[in-house]
N, C-alpha and C positions, 0 to 999 in steps of 0.2 A: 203596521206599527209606525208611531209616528215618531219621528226621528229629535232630536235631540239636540237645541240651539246652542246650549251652554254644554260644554265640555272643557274643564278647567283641568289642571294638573292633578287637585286633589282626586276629582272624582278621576281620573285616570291610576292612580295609584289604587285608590279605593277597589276597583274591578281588578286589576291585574296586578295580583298580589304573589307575583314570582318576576313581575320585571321586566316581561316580554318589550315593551317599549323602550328600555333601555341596550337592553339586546339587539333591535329592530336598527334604534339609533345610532351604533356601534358599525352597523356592518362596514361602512370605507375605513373606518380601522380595523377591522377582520382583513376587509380586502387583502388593505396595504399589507399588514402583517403575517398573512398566508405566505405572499409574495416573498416576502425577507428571510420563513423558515424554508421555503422550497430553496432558494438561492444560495443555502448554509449546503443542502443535500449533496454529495459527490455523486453525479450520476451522470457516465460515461455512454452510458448505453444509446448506441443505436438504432433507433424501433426501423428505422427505413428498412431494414436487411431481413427483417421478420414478414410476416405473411400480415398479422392480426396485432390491433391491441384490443384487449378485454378489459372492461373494468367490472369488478366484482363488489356489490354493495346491495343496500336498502334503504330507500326514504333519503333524507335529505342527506345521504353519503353518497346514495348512487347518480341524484340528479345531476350531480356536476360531472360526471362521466355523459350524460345526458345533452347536458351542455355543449362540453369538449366535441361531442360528435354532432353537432349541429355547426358550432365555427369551424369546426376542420374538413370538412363534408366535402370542399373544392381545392382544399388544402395539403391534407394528409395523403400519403402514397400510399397509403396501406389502409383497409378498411377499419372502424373503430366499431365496437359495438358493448353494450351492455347486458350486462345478465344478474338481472334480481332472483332466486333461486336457490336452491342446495347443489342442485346437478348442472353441470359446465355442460356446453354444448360437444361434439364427438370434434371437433373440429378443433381444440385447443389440443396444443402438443407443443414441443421442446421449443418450434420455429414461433410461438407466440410470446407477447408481452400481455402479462397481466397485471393489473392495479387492483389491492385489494384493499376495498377503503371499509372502513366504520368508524363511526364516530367514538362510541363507546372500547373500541376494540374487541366486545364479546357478540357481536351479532352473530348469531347460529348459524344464517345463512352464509353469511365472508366466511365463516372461519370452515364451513365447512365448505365451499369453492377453494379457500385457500388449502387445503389440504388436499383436494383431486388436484389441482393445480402443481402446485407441487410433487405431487407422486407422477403426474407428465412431466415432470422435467420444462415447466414453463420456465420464461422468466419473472421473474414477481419481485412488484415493488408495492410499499402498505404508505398508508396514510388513517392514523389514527389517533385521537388522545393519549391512549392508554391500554390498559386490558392485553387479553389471551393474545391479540392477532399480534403488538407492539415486542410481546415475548416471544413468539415464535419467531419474528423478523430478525431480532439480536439472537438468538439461536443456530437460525441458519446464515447467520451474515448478509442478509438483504437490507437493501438501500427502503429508508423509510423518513418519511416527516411526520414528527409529533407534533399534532395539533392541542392548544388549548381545549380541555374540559370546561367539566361545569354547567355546560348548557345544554338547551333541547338540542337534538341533533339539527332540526329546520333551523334554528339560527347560529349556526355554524358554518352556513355554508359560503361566506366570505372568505374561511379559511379554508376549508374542500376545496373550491374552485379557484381560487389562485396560487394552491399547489400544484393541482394537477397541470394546470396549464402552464407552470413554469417547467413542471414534470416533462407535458409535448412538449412542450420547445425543444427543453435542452436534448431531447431523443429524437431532432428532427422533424416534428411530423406538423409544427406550425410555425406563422410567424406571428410575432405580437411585436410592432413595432416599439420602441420606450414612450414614444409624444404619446402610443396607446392607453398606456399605464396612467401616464398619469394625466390624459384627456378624463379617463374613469375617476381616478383620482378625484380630481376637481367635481368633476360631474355630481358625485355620489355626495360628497358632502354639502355640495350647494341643494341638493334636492334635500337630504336630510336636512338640513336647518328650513327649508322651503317647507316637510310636510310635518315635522315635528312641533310647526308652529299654532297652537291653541289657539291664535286669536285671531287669526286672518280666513276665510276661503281657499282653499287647494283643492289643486286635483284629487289627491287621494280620499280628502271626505267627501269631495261633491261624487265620487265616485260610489263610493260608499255607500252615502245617501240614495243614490239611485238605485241600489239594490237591496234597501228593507224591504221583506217582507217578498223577496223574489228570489228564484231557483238562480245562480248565477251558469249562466251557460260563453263557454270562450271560447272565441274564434280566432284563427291565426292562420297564416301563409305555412306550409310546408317548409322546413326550409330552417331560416337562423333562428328564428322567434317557434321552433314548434317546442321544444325543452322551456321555452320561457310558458308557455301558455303550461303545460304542466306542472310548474311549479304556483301557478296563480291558482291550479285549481286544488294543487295542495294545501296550501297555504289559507284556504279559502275553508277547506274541509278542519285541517289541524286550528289553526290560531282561529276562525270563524264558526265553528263550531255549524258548518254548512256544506248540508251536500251541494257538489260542484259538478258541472260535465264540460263538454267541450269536444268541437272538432276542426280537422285541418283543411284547408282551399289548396286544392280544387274536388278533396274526395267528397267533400260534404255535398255540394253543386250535382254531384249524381247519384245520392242517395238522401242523406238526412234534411235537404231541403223540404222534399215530400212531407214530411210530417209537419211545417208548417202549414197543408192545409190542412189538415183536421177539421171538422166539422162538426156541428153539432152541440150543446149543452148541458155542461160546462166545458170547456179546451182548457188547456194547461197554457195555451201561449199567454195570457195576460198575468200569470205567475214568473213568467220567464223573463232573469235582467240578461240582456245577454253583449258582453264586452268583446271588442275585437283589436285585437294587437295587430298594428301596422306598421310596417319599416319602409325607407326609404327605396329599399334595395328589393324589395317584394318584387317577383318577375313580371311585367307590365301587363300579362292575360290574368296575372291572379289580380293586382289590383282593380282592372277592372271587372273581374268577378266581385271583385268586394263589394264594387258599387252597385254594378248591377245586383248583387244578392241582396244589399239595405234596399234600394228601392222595391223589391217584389216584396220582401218579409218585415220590415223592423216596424210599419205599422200594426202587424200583428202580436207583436210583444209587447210584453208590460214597458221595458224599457231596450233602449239601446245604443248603446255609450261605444266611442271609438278610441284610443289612443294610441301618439305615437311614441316612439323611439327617442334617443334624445342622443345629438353629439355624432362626432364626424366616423371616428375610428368605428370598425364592427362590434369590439369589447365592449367599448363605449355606452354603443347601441343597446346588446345585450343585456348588460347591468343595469343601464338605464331602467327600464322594465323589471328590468327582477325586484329592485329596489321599489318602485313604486308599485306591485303589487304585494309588497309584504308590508305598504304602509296601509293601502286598501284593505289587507284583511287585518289589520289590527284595529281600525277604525270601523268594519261592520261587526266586527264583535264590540267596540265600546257602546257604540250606538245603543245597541242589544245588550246592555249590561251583560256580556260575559266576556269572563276571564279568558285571556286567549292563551295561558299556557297547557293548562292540564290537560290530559288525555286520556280520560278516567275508560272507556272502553280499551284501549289499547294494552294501558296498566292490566284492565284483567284478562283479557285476553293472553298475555303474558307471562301473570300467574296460573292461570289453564293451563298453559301448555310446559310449562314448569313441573308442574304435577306429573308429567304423563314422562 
């Protein structure tokens, strides 16, 4: 496919006729304003004293629990984990803290966690628009932040993810210095106006460009950037209308590198873009696995693109990347004339399972 030199405003509106771009644009005022309604929240609770926190969610409600358990990983005194799911693990009981996030408030799966949850005798804190889960919360007297509706749940997550992290703190279980907040701060908006600009070259569409017409495959360190590489390949699937995979360093290095040699015609490697997120702070045997893994394979792929991190603080870092892959997949759906909000399999999938 050949890619697309002119890309104006108009024809931006013209493809994405729900807004996704403006939504995209928004997120450091998501960020920010996540941040102001967690800080309204009275929440006393302290998770240190608990065994577990759980966060309970789906899609772009659960990633920022996703998140949280990537910056907290050397942080938190108590393990974090996620559970996308109907059935809670055996292991949640009275001594656990659970976050019960959806965006909509009615996802079948939170609301039905939020109710085993509950019948253990957890503790439970919600984070939602709206919906069933926001009336259960004022029912039984639990601490919640109401997030702004209106939007896809994927571009929401400005506001997910700096409740919940306001959520860790005040419960202990991280630190986010303030020069953190607003290093991101700064950061997030300087990039948005950097990739929102139609007239210039950026990263995000040279990005982009280099994956027309290729399977996007991402790489990442284990570690702070593994939640980030999973939302680039959502992001990539939802708003790109593109199947996405990916794997983590050092587990790939002793198995999925094998399938780089393939042999024979036709191979799938000259289909393959395949992008690797890099941070500063990546443990020094993985970066140099990086290196040494580009040199043995990236010949063999269609293409293969590196980037980094941006900015001192960790948050920073993390944002950093999220932002720039949700401007990446907005710009290989323009490329591609398609609209990046609809989700017309999901929709009926939806309605299926409504019926039943």
């Amino acid at each position: 496919m050949q890619a697309r030199n002119d890309l104006s405003l108009s024809d931006i509106r013209r493809i994405d006729t729900r807004g996704m771009f403006d939504l995209v644009s928004g997120f450091p005022d998501h960020f920010k304003q996540g941040r102001a309604i967690a800080e309204e929240v009275s929440l006393t609770l302290d998770a240190t004293k608990k065994k577990q926190l759980v966060v309970i969610g789906m899609g772009g409600s659960a990633i920022s629990g996703d998140l949280l358990r990537c910056y907290a990983v050397d942080q938190s005194p108590i393990p974090i984990q996620v559970v996308r799911h109907y059935a809670l693990p055996a292991s949640i009981d009275s001594n656990t803290v659970v976050v019960a996030s959806s965006f909509s408030g009615n996802t079948e799966e939170s609301l039905a966690g939020f109710e085993e949850a509950l019948a253990r005798k957890a503790t439970i804190v919600c984070i939602a628009s709206g919906g069933a889960l926001l009336d259960l919360a004022r029912k039984h007297g639990l601490p919640y932040a109401q997030i702004p509706g209106g939007m896809p749940p994927r571009a929401a997550l400005g506001y997910s993810l700096s409740v919940l992290f306001v959520f860790a703190r005040k419960m202990g279980l991280i630190q986010v210095p303030d020069e953190a907040w607003g290093e991101a701060d700064a950061l997030l908006r300087k990039q948005t106006e950097r990739y929102a600009n139609l007239e210039v070259s950026h990263l995000a569409r040279t990005v982009a460009e280099g994956l027309l017409d290729r399977f996007p495959v991402v790489y990442s360190a284990n570690g702070l950037l593994e939640a980030v590489n999973w939302r680039w390949r959502g992001q990539f699937q939802e708003n790109s209308k593109m199947l996405a995979a990916g794997n983590l360093y050092p587990e790939l290095n002793h198995n999925e590198i094998m399938g780089w040699e393939e042999t024979g015609a036709p191979t799938l490697h000259d289909r393959m873009g395949v992008v690797v997120l890099r941070d500063r702070e990546d443990h020094p045997r993985i970066q140099h696995r990086m290196d040494v893994t580009r040199s043995l394979i990236a010949s063999r792929a269609g293409s293969w693109t590196e980037v980094s991190t941006e900015g001192q603080h960790r948050l920073t870092r993390m944002t950093s990347l999220i932002n720039l892959g949700d401007w990446v997949s907005l710009y290989a759906a323009y490329l591609r004339n398609v609209d990046p909000t609809p989700i017309g399999l999901i929709d009926q999938l939806k309605d299926a399972l409504a019926r039943v």
